[in-house]
Backbone atoms as SQL, in Angstrom:
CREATE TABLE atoms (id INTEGER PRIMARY KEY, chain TEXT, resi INTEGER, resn TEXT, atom TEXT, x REAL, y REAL, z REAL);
INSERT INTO atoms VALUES
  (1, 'A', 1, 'UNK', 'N', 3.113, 18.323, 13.272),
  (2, 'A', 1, 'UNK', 'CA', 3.140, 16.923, 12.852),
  (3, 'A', 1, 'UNK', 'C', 4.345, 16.257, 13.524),
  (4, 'A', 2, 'UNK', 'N', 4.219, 15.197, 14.118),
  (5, 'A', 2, 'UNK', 'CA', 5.302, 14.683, 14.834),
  (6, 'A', 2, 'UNK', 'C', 5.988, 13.713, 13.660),
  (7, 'A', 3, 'UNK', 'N', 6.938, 13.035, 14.518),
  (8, 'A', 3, 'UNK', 'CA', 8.100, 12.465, 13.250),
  (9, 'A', 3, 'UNK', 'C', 7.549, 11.085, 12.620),
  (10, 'A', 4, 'UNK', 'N', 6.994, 10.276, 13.065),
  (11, 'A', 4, 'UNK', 'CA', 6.214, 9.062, 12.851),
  (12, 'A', 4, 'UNK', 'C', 5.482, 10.009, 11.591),
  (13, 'A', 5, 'UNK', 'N', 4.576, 10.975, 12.456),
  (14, 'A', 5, 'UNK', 'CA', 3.109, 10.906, 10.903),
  (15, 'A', 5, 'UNK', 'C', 3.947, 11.596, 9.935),
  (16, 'A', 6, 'UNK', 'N', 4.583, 12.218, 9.839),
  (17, 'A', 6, 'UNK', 'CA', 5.853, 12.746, 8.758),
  (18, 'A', 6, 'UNK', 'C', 6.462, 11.733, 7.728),
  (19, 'A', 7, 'UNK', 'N', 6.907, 10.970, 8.546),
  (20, 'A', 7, 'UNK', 'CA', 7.590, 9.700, 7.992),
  (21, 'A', 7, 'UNK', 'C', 6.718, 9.082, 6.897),
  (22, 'A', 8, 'UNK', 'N', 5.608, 8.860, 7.874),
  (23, 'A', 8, 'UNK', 'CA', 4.182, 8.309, 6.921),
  (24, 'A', 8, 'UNK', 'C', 3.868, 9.352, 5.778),
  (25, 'A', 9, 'UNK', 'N', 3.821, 10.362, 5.552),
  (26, 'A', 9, 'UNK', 'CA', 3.029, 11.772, 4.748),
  (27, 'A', 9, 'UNK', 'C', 4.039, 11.460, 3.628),
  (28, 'A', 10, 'UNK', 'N', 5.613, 11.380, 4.073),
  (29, 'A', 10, 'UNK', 'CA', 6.746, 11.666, 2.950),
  (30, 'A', 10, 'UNK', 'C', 6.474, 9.735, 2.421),
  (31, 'A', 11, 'UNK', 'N', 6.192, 8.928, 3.107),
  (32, 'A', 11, 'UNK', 'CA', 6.025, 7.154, 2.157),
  (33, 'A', 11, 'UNK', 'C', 5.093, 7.104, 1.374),
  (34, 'A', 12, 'UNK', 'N', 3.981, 8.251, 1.668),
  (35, 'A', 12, 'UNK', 'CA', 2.714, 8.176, 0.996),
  (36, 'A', 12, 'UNK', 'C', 3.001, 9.179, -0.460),
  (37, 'A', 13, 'UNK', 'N', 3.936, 10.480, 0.136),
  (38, 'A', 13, 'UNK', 'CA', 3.734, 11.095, -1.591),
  (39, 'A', 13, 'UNK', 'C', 4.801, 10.904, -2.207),
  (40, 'A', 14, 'UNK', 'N', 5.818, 10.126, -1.955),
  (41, 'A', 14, 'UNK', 'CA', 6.470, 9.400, -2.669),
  (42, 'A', 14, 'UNK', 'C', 6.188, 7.980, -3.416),
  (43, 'A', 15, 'UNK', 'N', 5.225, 7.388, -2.877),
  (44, 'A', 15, 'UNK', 'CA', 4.523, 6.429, -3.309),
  (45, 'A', 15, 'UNK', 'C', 3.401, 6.932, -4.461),
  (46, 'A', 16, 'UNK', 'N', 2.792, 8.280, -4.106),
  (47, 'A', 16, 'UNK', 'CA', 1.842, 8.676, -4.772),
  (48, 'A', 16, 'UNK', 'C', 2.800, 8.938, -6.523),
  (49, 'A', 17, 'UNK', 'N', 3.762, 9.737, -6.235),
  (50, 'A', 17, 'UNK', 'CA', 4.905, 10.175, -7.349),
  (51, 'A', 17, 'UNK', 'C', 5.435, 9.056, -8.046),
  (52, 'A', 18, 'UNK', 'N', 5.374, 7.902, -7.789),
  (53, 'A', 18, 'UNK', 'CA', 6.143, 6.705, -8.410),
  (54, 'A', 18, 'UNK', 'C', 4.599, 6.062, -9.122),
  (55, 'A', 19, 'UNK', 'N', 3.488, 6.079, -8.828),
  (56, 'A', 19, 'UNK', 'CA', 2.437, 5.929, -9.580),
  (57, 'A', 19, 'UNK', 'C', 2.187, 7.154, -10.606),
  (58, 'A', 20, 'UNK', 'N', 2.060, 8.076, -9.992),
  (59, 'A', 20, 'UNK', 'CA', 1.861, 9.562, -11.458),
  (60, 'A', 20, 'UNK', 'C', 3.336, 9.244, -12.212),
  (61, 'A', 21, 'UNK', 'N', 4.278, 8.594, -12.130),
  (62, 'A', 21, 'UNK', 'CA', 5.192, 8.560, -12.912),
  (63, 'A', 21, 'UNK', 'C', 5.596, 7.327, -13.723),
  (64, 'A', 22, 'UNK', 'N', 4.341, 6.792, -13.723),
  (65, 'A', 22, 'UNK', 'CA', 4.631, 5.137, -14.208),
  (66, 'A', 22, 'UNK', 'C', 5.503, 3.909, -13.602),
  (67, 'A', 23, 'UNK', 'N', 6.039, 4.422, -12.956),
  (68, 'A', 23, 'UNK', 'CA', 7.105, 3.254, -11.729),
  (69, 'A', 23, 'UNK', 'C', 6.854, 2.815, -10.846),
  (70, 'A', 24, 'UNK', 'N', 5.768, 1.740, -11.712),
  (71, 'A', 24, 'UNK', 'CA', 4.714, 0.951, -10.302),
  (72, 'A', 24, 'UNK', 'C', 5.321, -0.567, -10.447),
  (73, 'A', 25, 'UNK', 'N', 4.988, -1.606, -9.705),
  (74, 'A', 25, 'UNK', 'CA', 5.392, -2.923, -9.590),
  (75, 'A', 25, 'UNK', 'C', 4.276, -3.590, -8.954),
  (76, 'A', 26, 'UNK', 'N', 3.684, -4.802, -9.671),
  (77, 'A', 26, 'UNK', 'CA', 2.171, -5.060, -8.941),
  (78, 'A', 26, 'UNK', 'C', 2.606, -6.910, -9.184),
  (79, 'A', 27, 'UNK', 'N', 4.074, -7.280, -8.859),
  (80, 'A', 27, 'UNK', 'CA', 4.255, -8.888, -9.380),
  (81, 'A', 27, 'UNK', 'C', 4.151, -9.472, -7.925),
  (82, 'A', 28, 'UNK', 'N', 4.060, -8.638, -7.184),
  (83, 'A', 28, 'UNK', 'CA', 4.006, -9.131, -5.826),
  (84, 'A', 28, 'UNK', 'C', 2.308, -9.197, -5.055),
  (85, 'A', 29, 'UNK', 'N', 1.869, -8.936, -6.145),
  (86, 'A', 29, 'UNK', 'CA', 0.139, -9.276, -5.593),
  (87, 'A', 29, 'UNK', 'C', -0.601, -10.419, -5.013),
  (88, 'A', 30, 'UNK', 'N', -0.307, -10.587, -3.856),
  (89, 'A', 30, 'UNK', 'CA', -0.774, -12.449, -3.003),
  (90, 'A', 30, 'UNK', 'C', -2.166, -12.726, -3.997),
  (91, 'A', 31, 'UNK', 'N', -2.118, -13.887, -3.424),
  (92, 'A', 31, 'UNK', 'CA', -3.548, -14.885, -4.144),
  (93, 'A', 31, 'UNK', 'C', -4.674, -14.177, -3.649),
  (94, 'A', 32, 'UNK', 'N', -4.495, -13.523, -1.864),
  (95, 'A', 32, 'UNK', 'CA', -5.747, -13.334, -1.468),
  (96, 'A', 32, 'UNK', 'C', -6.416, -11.614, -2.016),
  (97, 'A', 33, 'UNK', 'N', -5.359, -11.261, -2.624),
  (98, 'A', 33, 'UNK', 'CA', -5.493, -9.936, -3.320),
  (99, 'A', 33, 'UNK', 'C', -6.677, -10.533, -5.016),
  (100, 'A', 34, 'UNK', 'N', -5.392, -11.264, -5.609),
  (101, 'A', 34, 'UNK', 'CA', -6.312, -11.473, -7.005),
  (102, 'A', 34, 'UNK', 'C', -7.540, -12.002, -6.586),
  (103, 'A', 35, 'UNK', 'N', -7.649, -13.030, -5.481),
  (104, 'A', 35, 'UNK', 'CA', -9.162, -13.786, -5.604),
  (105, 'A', 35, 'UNK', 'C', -10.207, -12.586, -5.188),
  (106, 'A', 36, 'UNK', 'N', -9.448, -11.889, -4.113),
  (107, 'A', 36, 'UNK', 'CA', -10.491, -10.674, -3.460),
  (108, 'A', 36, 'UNK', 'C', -11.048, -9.959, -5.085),
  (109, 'A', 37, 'UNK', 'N', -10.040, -9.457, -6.009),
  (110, 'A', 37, 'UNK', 'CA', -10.719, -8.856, -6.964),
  (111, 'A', 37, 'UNK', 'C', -11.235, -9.611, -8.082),
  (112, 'A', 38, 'UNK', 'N', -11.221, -10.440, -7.881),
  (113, 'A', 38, 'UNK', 'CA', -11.880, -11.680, -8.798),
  (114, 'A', 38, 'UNK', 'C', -13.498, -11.573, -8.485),
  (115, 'A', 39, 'UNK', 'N', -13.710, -11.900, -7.111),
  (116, 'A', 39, 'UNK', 'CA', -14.790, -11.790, -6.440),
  (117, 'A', 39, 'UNK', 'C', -15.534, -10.867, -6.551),
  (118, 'A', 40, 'UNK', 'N', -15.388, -9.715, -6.738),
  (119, 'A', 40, 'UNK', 'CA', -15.679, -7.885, -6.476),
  (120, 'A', 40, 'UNK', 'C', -15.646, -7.582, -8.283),
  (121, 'A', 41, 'UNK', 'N', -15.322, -7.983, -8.936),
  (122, 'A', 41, 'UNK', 'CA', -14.680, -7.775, -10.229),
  (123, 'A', 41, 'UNK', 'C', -13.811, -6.538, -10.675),
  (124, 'A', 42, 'UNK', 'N', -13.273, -6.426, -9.888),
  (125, 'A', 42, 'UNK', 'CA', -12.017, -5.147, -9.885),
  (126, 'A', 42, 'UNK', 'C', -11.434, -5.388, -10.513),
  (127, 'A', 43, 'UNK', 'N', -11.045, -4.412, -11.523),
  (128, 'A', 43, 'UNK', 'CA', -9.626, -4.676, -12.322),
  (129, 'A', 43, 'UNK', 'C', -8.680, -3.817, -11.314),
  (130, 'A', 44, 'UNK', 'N', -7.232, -4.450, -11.444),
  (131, 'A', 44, 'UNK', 'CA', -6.104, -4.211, -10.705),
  (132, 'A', 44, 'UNK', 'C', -5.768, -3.095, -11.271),
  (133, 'A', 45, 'UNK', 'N', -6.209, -2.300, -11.890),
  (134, 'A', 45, 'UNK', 'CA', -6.308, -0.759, -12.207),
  (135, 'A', 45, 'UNK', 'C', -6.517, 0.054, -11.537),
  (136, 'A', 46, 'UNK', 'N', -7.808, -0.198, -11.379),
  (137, 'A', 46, 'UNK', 'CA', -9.139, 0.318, -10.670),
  (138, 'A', 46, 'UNK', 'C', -8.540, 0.256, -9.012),
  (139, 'A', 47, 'UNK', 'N', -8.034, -1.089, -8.619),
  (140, 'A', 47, 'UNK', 'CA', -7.398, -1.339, -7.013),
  (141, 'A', 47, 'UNK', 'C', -6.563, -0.143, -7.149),
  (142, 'A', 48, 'UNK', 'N', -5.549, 0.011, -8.079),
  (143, 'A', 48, 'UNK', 'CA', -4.177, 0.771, -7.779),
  (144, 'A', 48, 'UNK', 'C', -4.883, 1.846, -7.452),
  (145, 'A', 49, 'UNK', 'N', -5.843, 2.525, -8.310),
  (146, 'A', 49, 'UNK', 'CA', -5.659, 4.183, -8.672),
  (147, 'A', 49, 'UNK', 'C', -6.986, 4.493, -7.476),
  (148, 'A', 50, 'UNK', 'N', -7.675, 3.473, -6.901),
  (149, 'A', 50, 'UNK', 'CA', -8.089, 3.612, -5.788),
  (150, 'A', 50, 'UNK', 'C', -7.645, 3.783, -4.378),
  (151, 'A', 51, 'UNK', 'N', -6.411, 3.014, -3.896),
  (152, 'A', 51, 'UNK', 'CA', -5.658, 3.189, -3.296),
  (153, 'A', 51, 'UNK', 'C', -4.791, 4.436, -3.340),
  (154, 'A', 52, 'UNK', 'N', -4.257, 4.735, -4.349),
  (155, 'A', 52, 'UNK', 'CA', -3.597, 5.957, -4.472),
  (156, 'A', 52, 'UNK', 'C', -4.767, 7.495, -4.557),
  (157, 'A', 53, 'UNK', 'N', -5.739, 7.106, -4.725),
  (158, 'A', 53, 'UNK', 'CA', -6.903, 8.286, -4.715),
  (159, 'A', 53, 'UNK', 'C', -6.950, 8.380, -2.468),
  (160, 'A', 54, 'UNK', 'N', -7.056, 7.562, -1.902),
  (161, 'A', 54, 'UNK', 'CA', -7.480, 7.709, -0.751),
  (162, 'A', 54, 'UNK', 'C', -6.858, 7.381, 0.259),
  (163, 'A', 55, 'UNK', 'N', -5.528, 7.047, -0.120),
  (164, 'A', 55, 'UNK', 'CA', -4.329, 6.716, 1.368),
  (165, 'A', 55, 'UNK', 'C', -4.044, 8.038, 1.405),
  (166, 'A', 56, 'UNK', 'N', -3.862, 8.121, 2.790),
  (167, 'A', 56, 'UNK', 'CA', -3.804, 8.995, 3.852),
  (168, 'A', 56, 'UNK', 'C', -3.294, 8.543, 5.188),
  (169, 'A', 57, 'UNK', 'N', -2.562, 9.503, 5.692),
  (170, 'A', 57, 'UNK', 'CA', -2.069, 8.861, 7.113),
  (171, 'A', 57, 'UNK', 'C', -3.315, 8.430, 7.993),
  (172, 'A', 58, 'UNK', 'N', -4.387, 9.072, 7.737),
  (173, 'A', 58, 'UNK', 'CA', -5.228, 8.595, 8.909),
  (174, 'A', 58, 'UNK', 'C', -5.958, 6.971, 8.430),
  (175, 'A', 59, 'UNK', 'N', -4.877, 6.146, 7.546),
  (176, 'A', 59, 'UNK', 'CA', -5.304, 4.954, 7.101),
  (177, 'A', 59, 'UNK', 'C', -4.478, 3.821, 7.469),
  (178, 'A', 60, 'UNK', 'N', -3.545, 4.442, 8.327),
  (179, 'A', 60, 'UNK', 'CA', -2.047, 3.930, 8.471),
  (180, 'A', 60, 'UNK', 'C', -2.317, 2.464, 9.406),
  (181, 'A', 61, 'UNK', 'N', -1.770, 1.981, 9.318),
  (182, 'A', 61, 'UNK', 'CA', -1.766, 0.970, 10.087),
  (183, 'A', 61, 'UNK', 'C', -0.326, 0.587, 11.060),
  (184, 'A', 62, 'UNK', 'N', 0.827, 0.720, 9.788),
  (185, 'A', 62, 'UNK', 'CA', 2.172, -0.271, 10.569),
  (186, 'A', 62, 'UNK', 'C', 3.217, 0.616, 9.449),
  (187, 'A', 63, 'UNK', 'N', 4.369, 0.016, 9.962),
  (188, 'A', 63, 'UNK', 'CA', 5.631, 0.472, 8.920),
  (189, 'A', 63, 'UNK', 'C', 6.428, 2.210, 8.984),
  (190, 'A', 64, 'UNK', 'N', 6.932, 2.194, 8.357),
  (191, 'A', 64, 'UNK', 'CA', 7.868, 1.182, 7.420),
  (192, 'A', 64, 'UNK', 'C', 8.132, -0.054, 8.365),
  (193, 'A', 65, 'UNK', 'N', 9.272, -1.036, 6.849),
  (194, 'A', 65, 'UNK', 'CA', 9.490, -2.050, 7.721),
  (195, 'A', 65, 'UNK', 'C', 10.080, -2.727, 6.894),
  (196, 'A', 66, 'UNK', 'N', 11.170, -3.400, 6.981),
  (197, 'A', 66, 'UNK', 'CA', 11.710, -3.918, 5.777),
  (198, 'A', 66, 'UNK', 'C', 11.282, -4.945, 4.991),
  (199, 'A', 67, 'UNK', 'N', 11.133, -4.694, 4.027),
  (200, 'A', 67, 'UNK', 'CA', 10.619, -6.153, 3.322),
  (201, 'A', 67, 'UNK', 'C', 11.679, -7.404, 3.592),
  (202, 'A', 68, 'UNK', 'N', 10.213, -8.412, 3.671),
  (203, 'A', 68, 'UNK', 'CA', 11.170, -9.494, 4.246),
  (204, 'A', 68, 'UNK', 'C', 11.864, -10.613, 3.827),
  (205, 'A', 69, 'UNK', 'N', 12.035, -10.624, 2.480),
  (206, 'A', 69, 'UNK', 'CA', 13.050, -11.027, 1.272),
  (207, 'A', 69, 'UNK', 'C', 14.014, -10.093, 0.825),
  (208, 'A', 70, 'UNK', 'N', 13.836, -8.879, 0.650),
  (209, 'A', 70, 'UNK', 'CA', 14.516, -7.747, 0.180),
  (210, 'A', 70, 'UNK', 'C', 14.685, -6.896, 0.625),
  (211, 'A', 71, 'UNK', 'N', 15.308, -6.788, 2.214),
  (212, 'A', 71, 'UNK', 'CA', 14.996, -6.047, 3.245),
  (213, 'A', 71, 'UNK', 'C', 16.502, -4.365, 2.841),
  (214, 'A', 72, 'UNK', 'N', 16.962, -4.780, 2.262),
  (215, 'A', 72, 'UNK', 'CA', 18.320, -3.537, 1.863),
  (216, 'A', 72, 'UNK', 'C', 17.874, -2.948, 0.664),
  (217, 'A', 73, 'UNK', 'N', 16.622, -3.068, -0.055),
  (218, 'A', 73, 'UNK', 'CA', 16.001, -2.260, -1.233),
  (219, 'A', 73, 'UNK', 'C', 14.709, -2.194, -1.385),
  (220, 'A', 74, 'UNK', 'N', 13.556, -2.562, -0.079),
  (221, 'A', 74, 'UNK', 'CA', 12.618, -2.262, -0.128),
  (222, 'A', 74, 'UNK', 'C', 11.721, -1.991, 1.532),
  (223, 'A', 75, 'UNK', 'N', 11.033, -1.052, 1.485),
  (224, 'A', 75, 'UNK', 'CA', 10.320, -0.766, 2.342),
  (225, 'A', 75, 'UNK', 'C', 8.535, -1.108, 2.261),
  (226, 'A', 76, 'UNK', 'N', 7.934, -1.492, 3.605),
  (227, 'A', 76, 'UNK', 'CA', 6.942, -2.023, 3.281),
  (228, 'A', 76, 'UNK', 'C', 5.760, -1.251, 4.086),
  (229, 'A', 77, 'UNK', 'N', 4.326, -0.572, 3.808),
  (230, 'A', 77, 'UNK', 'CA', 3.741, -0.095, 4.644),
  (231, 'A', 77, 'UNK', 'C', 2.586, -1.017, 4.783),
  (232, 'A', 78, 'UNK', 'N', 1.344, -0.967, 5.903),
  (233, 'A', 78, 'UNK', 'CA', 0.032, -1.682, 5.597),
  (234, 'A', 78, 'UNK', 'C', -0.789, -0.282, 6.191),
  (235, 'A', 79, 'UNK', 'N', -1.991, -0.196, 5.553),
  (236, 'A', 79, 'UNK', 'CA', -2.774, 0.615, 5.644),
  (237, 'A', 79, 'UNK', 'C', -4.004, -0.422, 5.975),
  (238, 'A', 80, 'UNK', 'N', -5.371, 0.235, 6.512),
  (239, 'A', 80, 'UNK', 'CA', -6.432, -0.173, 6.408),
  (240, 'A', 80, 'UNK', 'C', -7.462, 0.749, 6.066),
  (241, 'A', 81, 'UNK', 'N', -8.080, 0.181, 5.114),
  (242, 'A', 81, 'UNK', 'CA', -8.923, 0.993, 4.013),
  (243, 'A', 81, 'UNK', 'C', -10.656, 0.685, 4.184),
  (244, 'A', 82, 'UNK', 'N', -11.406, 1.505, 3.714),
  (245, 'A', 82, 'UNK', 'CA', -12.726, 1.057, 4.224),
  (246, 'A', 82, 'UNK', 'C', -13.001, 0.754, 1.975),
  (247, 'A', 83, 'UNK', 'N', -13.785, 0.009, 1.630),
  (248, 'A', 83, 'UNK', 'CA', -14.047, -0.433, 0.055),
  (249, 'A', 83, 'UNK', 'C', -15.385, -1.369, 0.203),
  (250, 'A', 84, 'UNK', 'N', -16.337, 0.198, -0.334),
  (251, 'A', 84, 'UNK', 'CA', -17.694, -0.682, -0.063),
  (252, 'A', 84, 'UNK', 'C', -18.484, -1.346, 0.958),
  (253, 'A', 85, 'UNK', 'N', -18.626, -2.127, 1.347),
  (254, 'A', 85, 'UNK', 'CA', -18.653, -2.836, 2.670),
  (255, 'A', 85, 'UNK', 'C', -17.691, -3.610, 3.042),
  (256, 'A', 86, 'UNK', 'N', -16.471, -3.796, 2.498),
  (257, 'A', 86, 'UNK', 'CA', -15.178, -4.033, 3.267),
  (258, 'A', 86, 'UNK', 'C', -14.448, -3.306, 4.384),
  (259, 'A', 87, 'UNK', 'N', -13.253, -4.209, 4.970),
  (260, 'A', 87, 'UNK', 'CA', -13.058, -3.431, 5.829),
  (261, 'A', 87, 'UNK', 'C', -11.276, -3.965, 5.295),
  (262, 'A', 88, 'UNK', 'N', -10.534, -3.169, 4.708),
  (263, 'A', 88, 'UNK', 'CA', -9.578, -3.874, 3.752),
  (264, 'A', 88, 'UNK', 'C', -7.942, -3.584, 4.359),
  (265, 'A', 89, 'UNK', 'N', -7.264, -4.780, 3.976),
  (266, 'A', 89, 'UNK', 'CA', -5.900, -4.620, 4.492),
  (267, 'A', 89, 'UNK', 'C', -5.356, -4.302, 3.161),
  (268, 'A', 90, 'UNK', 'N', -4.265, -3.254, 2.888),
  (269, 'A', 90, 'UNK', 'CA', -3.361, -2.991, 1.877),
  (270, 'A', 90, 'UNK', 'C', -2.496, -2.686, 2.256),
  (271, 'A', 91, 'UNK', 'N', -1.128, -3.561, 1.597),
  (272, 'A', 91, 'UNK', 'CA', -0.499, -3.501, 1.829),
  (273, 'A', 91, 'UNK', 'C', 0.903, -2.749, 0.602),
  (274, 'A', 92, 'UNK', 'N', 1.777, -1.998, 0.838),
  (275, 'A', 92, 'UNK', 'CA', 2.200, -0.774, -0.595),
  (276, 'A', 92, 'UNK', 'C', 3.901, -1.258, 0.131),
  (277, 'A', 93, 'UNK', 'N', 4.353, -0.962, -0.766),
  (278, 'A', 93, 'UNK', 'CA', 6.155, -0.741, -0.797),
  (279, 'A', 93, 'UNK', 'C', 6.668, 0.387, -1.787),
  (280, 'A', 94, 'UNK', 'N', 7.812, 0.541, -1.236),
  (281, 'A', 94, 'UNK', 'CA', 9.225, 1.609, -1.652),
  (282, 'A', 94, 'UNK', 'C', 9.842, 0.847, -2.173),
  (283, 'A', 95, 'UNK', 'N', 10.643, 0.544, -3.544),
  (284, 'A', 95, 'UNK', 'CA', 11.363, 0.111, -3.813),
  (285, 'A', 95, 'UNK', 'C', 12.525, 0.845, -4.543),
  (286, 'A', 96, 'UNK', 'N', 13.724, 0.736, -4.239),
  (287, 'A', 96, 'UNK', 'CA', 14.567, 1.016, -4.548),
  (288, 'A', 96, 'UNK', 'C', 15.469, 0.207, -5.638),
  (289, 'A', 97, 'UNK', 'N', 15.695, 0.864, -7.063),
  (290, 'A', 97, 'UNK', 'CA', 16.390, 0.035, -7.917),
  (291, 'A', 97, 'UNK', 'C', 16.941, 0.780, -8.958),
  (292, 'A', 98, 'UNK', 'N', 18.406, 0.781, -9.151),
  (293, 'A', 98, 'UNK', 'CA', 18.855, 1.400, -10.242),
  (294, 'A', 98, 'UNK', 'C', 18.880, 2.626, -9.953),
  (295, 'A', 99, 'UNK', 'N', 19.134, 3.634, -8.576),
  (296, 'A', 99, 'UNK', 'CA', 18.723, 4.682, -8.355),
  (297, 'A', 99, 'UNK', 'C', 17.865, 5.253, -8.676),
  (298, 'A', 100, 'UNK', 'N', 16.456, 4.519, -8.569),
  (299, 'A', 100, 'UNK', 'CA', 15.774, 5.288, -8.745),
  (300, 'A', 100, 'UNK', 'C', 14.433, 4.623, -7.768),
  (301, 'A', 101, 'UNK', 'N', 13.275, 5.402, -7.441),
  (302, 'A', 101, 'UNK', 'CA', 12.118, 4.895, -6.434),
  (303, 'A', 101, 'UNK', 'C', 10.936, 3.983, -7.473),
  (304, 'A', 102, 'UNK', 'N', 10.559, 3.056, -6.999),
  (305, 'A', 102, 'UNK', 'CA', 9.440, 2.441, -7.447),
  (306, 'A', 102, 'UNK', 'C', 8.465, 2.028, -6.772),
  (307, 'A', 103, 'UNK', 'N', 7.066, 2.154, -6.800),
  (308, 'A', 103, 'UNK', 'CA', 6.154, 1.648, -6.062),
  (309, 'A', 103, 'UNK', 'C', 5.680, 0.313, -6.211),
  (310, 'A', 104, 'UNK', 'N', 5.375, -0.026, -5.550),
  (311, 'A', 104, 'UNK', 'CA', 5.027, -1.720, -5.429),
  (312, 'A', 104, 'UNK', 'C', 3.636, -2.102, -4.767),
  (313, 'A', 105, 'UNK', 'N', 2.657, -2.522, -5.765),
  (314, 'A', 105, 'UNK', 'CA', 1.275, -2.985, -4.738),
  (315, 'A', 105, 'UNK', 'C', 1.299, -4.226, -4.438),
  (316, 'A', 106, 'UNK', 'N', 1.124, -4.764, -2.851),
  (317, 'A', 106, 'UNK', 'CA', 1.446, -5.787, -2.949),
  (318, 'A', 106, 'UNK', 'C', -0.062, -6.893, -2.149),
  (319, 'A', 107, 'UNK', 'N', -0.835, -6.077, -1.242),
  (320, 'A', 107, 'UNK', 'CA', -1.953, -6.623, -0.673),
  (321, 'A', 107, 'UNK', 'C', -3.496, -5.475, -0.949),
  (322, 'A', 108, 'UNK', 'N', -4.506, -6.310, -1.301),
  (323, 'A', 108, 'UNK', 'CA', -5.649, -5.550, -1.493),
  (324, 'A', 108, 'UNK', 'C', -6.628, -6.081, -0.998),
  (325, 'A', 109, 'UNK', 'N', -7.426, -6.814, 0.214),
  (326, 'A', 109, 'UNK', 'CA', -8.245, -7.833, 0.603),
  (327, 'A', 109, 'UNK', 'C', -8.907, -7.450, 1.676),
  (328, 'A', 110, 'UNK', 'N', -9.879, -8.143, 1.964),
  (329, 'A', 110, 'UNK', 'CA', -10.494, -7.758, 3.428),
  (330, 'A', 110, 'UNK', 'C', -9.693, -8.259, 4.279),
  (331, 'A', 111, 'UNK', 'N', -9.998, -7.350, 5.800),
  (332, 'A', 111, 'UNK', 'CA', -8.776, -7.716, 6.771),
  (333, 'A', 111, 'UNK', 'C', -9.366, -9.110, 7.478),
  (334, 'A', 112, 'UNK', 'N', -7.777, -9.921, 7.863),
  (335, 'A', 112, 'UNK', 'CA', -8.547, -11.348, 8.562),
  (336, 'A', 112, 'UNK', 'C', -8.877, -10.840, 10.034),
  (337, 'A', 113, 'UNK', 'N', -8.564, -10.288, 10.528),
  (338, 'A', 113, 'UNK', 'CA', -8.612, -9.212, 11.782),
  (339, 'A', 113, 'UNK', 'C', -8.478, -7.803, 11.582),
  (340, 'A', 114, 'UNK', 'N', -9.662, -7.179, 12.983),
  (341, 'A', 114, 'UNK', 'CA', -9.444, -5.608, 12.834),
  (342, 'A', 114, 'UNK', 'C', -8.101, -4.972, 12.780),
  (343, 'A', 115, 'UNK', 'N', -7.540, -4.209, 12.694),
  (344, 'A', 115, 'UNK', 'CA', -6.226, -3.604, 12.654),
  (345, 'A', 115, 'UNK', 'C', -6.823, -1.718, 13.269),
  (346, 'A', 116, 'UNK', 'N', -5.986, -1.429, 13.427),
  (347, 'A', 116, 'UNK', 'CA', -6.031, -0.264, 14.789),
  (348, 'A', 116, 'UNK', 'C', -5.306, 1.030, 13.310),
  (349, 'A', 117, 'UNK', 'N', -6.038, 2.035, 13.686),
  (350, 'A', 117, 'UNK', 'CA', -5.606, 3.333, 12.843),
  (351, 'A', 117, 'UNK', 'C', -5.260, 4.179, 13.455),
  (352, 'A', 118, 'UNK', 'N', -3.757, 4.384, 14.389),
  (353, 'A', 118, 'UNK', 'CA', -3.361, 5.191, 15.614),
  (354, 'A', 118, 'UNK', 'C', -3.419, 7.067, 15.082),
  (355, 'A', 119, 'UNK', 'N', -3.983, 7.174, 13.858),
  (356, 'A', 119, 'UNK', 'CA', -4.192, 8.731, 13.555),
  (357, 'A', 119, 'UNK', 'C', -5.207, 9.028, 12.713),
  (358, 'A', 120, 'UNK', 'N', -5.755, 7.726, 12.466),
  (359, 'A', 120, 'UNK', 'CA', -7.491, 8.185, 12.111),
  (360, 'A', 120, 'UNK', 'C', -8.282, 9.007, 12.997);
């Protein structure tokens, strides 16, 4: 495994560990996330524990990358996900607070453009 998909493997089960541990953060969910599950009738449950059931590096898209308000306590990844007949951008963060890790969902929508999966 080279150092990139590593990087990615250790954002993903640390991300996975901050959900099995209740230290999730979902206040950062864009409009085009809620309307997407508005539409679909997803509960933002159902988004999380879906996402965390099927990210995988070979979903990767971009990142890390600093978040771009809170760039000294949070890290940001985007994945692209296949959901039904979607073809979906999600977007997840690292957050750092109080010494301790928190996950953050922050995009769940179809993509406005294809996006490239360099280890799918």
């Amino acid at each position: 495994m080279n150092d990139e998909k590593f990087k990615i493997a250790l954002f993903i089960q640390q991300f996975k560990h901050c959900y099995h541990a209740g230290r999730i953060n979902a206040d950062e969910l864009n409009s085009k996330t809620t309307k997407f599950l508005a539409e679909v009738g997803l509960p933002q449950a159902v988004m999380q524990k879906y996402i965390v059931d099927h990210i995988s590096v070979a979903n990767y898209h971009f990142g890390p990358s600093p978040h771009h308000r809170f760039p000294q306590s949070r890290q940001v990844m985007i994945f692209s996900f296949a959901y039904d007949s979607y073809d979906l951008y999600v977007k997840i963060e690292l957050i750092t607070y109080d010494h301790q890790m928190i996950g953050g969902f922050m995009s769940f929508h179809p993509q406005a453009r294809p996006m490239t999966r360099p280890y799918a």
